[in-house]
N, C-alpha and C positions, 0 to 999 in steps of 0.2 A: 492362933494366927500362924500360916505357912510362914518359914522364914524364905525371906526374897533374896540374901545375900547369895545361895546356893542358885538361882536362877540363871540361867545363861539368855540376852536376850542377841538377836540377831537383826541389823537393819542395813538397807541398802546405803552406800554411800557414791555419794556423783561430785568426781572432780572435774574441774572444765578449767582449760587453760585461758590464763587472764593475756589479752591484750596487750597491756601495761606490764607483764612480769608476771611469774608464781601460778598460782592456781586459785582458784575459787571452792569450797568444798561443803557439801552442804546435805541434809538426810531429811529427803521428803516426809517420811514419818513422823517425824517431829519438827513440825511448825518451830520456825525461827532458829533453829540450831543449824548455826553455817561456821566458818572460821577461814582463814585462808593462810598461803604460806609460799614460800620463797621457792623450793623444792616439793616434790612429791611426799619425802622423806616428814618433812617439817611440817606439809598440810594436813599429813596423816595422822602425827603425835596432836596436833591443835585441834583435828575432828575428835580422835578419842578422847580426850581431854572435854572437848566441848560437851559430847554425848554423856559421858559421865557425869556432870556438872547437874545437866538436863535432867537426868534421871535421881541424881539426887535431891533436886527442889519438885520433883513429882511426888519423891516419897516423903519428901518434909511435909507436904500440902495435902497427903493423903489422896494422892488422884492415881487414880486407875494406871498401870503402866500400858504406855500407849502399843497398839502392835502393829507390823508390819502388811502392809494389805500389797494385792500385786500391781505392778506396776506395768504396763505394755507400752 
């Protein structure tokens, strides 16, 4: 089996500024992975964070790691 630790994956990420304060942040690629944050700074550490997380219960579950399709 390839090891995946060595993988580099790359996904788009869309922040949209909230209404109410902070931002909204969220990666179309992966269904349900969103996070938001006070600062741009703060939104950013809670998406990487989130995306990590993601991709670690993908590969606990043994499912295909998802990939990036274009977006227009």
């Amino acid at each position: 089996m390839k090891n995946r630790k060595n993988t580099i994956l790359s996904f788009t990420v869309l922040y949209k500024k909230d209404p109410d304060g902070g931002y909204v942040v969220f990666v179309p690629a992966l269904p349900g992975c969103h996070t938001q944050g006070e600062t741009i700074e703060e939104a950013e550490k809670n998406i990487q964070e989130a995306i990590e997380l993601y991709l670690e219960s993908v590969r606990a579950h043994r499912e295909e790691l998802p990939q990036e399709s274009s977006i227009l």
